[in-house]
C-alpha positions as CSV (number, residue, x, y, z in Angstrom):
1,X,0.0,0.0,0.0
2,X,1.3,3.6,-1.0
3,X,1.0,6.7,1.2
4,X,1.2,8.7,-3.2
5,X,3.5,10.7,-1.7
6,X,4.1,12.7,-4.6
7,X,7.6,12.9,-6.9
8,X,10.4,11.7,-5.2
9,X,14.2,11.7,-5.7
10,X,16.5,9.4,-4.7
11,X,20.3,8.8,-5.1
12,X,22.8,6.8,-3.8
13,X,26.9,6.8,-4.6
14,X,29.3,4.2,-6.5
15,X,32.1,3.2,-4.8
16,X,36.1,2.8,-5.5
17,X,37.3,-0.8,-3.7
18,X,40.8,-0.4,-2.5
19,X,40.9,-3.6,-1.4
20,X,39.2,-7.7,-0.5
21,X,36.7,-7.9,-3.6
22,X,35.5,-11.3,-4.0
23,X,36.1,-12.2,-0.5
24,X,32.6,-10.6,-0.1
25,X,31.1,-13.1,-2.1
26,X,29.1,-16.3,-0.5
27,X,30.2,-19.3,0.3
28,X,33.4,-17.7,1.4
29,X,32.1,-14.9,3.3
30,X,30.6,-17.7,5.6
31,X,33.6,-20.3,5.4
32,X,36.4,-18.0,5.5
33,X,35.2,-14.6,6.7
34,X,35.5,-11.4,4.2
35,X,37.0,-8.4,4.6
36,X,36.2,-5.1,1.8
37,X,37.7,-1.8,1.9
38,X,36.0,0.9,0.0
39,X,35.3,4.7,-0.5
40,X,32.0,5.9,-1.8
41,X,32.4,8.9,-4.3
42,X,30.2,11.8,-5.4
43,X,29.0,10.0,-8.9
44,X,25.6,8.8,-8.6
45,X,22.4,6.9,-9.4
46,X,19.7,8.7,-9.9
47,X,15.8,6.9,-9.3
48,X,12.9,9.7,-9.4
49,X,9.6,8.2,-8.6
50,X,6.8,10.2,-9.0
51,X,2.4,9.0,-10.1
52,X,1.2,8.1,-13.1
53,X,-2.0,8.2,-14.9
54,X,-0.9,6.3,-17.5
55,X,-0.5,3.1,-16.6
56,X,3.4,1.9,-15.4
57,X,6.3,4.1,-17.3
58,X,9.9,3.3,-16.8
59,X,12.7,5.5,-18.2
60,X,16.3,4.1,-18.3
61,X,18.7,6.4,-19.3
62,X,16.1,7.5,-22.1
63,X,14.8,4.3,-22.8
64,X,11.2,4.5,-22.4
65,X,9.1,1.0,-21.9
66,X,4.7,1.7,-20.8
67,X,2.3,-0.5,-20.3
68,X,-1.1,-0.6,-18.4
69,X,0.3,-2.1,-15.7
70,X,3.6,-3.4,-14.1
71,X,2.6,-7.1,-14.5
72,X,2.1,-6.1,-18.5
73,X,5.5,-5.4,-18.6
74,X,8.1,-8.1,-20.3
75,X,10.1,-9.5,-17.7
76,X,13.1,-8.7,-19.7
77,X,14.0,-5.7,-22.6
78,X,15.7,-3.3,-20.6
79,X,15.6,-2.2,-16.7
80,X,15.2,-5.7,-15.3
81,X,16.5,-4.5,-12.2
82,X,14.0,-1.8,-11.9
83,X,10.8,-4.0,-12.9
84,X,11.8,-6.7,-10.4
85,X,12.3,-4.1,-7.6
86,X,8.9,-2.6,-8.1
87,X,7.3,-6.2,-8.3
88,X,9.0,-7.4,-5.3
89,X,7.4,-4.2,-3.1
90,X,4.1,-4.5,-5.5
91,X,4.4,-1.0,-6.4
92,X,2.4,0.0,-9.2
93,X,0.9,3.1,-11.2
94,X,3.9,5.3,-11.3
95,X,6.6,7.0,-13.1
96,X,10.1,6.0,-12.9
97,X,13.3,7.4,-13.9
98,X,16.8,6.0,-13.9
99,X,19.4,7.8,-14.7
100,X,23.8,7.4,-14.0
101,X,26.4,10.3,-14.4
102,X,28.5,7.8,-14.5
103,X,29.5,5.2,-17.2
104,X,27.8,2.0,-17.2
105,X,29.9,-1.4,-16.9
106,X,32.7,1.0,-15.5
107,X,33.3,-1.2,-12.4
108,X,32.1,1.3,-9.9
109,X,29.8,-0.8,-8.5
110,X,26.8,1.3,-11.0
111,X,24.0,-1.5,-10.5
112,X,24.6,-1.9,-6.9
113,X,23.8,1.9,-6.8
114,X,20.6,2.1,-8.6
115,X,19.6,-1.1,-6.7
116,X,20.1,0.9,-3.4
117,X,18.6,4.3,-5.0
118,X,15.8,1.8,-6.4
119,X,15.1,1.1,-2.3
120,X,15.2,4.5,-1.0
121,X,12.8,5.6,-3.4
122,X,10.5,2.8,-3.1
123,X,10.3,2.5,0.4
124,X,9.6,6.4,1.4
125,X,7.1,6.1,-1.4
126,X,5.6,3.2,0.5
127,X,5.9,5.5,3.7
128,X,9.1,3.5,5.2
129,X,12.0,4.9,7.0
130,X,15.0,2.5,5.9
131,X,17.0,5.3,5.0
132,X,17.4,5.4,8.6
133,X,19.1,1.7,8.8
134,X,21.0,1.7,6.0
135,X,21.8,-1.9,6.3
136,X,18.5,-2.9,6.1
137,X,18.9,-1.0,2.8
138,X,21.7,-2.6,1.4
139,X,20.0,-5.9,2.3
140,X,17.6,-5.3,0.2
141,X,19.1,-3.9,-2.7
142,X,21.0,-7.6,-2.3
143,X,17.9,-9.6,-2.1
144,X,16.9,-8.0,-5.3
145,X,19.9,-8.9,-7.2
146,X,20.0,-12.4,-5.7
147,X,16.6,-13.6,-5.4
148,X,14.6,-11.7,-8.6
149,X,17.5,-11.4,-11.1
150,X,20.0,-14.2,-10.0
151,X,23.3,-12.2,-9.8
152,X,26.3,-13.9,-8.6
153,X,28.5,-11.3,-6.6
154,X,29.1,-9.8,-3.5
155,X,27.3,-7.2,-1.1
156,X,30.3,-4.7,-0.8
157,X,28.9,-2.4,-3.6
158,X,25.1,-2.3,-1.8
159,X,26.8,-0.9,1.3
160,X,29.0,1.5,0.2
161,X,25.8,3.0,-1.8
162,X,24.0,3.2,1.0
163,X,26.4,4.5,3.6
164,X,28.6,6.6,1.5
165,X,32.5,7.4,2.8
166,X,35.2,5.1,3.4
167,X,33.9,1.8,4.8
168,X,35.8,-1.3,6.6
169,X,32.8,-3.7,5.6
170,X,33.6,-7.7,7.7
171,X,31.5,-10.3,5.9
172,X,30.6,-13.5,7.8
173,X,27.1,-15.2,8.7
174,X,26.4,-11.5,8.9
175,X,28.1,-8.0,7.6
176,X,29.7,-5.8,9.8
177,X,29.7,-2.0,8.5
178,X,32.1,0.8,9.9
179,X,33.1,3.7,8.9
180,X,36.5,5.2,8.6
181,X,36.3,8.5,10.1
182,X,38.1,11.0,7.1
183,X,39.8,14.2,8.2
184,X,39.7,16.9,5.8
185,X,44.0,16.3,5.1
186,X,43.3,12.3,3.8
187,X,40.4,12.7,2.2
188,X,42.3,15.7,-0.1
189,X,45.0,13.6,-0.1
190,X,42.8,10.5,-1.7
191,X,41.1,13.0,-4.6
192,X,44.0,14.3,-5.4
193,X,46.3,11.6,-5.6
194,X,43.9,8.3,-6.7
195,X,43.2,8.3,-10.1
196,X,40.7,6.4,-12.0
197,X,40.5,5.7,-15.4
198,X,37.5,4.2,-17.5
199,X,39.1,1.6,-20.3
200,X,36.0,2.4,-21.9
201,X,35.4,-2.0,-22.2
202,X,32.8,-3.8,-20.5
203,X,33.3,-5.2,-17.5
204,X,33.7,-8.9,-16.7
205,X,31.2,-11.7,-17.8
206,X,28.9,-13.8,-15.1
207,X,31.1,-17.1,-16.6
208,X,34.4,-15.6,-15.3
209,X,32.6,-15.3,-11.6
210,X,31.0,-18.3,-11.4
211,X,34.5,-20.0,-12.3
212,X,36.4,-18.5,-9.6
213,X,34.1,-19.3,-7.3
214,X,34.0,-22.7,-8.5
215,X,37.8,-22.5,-8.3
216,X,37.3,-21.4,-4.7
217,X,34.9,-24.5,-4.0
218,X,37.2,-27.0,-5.2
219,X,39.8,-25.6,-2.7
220,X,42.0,-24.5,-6.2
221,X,45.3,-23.7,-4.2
222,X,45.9,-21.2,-6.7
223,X,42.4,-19.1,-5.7
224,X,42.2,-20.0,-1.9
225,X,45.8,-18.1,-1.3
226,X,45.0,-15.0,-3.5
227,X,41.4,-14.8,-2.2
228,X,43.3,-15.0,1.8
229,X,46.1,-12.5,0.7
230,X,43.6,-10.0,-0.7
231,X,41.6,-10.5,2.7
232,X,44.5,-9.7,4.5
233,X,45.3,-6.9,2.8
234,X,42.2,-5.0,2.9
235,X,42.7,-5.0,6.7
236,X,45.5,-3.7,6.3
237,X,44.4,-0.8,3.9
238,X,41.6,-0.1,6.6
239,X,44.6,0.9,9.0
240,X,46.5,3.2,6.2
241,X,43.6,4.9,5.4
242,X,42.8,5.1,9.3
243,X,46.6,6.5,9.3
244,X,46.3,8.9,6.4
245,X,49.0,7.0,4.7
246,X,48.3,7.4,0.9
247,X,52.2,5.4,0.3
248,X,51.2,2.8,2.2
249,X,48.4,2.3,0.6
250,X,49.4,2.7,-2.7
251,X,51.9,-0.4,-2.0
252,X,48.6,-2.6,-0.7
253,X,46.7,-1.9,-3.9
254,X,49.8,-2.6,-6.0
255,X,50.4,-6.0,-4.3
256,X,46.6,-6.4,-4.3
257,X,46.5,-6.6,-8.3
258,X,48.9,-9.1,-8.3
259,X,46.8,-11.4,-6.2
260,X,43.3,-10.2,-8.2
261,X,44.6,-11.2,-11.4
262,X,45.8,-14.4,-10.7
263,X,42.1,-15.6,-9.7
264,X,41.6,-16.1,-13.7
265,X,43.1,-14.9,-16.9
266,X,40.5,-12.9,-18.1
267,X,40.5,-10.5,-15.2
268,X,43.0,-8.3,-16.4
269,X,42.8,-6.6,-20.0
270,X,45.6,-4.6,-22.6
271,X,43.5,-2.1,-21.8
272,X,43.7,-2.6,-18.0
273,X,47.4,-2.9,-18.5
274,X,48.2,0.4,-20.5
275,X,46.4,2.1,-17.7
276,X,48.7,0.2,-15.4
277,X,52.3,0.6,-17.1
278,X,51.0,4.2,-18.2
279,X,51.0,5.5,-14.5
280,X,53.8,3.5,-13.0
281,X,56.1,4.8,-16.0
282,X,55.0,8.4,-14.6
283,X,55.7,7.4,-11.1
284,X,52.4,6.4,-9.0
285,X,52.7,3.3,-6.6
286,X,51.1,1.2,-8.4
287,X,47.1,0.4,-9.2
288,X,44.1,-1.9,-9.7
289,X,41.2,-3.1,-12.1
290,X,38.3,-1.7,-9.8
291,X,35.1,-4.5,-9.3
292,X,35.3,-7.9,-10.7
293,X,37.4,-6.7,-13.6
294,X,37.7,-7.7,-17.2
295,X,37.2,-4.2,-18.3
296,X,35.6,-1.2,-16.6
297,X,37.8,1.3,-14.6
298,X,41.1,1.4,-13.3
299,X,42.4,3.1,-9.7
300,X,45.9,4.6,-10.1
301,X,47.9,5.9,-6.9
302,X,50.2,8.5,-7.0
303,X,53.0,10.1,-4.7
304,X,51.6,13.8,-4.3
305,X,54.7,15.5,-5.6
306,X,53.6,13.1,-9.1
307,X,49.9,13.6,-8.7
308,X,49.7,15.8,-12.1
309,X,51.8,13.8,-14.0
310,X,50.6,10.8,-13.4
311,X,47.2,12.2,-13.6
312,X,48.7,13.6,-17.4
313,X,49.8,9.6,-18.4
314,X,46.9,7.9,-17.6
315,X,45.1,10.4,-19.3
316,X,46.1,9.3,-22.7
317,X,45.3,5.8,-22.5
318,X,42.1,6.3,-21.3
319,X,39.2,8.3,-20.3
320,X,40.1,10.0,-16.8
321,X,37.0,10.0,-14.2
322,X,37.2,13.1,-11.6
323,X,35.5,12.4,-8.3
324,X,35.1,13.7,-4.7
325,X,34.3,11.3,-1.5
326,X,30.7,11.0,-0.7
327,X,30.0,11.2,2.6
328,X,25.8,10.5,3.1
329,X,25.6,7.8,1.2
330,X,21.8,7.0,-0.2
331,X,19.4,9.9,0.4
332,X,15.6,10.3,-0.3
333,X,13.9,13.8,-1.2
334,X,10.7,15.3,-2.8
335,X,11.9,15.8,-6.4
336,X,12.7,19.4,-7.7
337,X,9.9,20.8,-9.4
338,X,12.2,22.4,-12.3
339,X,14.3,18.9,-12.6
340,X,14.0,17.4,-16.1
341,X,11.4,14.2,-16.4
């Protein structure tokens, strides 16, 4: 039941992982114990929500698909993930909008994001207040995924949408979200001096998941001491970033790559490695394929002093993405009257 609470506006952030993708990703979370640590930035999916008298309309990213009601709608098309969130809450008879200023397949965790911005908007339309427990939101920005649409991935991505700023995120039977409080010197320090690059290539396919996971089942000892290392060192980026040590953590997301790659071939790219070579030619500490890999985006750390020039190399390889740190994660608010539709 609906409380029509008129046109909302919803948005939640994508994330950058520094560190400990794939260890948030079942059964290991619950075997082995996970360990993710992430930064939410100010790039965002967008979900307005607002009546209709015509029927269900969903707009994705100027895609338009209408029908008399939600249940008219073809399962699949186009904004799956949007048609199985409003089933799920049996929302129907409205408007929505989905929109990303952000590239989509660029690894930053973009479908996580409208999942959570999906949430927001649904529940204050149904007169909820899960924006107060955001990880109640995340949870079901998760359930979504996994139990409408059958995604095979993690829950790192949910939670940094709907917390925003750096996270230390502990997977086990249950997840354990904390934030890492920021002062205004690191969190300079991390938009000035982390770099990410789109490749401009898609991002990794559902086979290449479901084999290292099936690597990780059949105790591959290739897998099992990657997936530990990268464990480990995500704890230990929680305490540089803690720290304020950029250097450090430059080395843990260097080492990190070596680790990531070597879960299966197709994780890294030539395009992946231009970025790569490109910045440490230039000087930075080293870098990382950001999500799952294959393709999407690529986080380069530089030494302050070789911020601009490494900024400068990376730059002509690929397509450079500028970000800040978002620090309130998902929000929910009457839409702007003047917005576009």
């Amino acid at each position: 039941m609906t409380t029509d609470p008129g046109e909302l506006l919803a948005r939640a952030p994508v994330r950058i992982d520094f560190g400990g993708g794939w260890t948030d990703v079942p059964p290991y979370t619950v075997e082995q114990g996970g360990c993710v640590c992430n930064v939410a930035i100010a790039r965002y999916a967008t979900a307005r929500l607002a009546p209709s008298g015509d029927g269900i309309v969903i707009d994705e990213e100027g895609r338009v698909e209408r029908a008399r009601r939600l249940a008219d709608l073809p399962v699949e098309g186009g904004a799956e993930l949007a048609k199985a969130a409003l089933r799920r809450a049996g929302v129907d008879g409205v408007r929505l909008a989905l929109r990303n200023d952000f590239p989509r397949g660029a690894g930053l965790g973009g479908s996580s994001a409208a999942g959570v911005a999906l949430q927001a908007a649904i529940a204050a339309w149904c007169g909820e207040r899960v924006v107060a427990d955001r990880a109640a939101l995340a949870e079901r920005s998760r359930a979504v995924e996994v139990e409408e649409l059958h995604v095979a991935g993690g829950s790192q991505d949910h939670y940094a949408a709907a917390f925003g700023g750096a996270l230390a995120l502990h997977f086990g039977e249950r997840v354990r979200a904390e934030r890492i409080p920021l002062s205004r010197e690191p969190r300079a320090a991390i938009e000035r001096q982390c770099i990410v690059v789109y490749t401009g290539e898609s991002r990794i396919s559902g086979e290449t998941i479901t084999a290292v996971l099936d690597a990780y089942r059949a105790r591959t000892p290739r897998v099992v001491t990657a997936l530990a290392r990268m464990r480990e060192l995500a704890e230990q980026m929680i305490v540089a970033l803690e720290q304020g040590a950029l250097d450090a953590l430059g080395g843990l997301v260097a080492e990190h790559w070596e680790h990531q790659r070597a879960l299966h071939p197709r994780i890294t790219t030539p395009a992946i490695e231009r970025v790569l070579a490109a910045g440490r030619a230039a000087g930075a500490y080293g870098g990382k394929a950001l999500g799952a890999s294959g393709g999407g985006s690529v986080l380069v750390i530089a030494p302050a002093e070789r911020a601009a020039d490494v900024r400068d190399a990376v730059a002509r390889v690929g397509e450079l993405l500028p970000f800040t740190i978002d620090e309130d994660g998902a929000t929910v608010s009457p839409a702007p009257v003047s917005s576009a539709r």
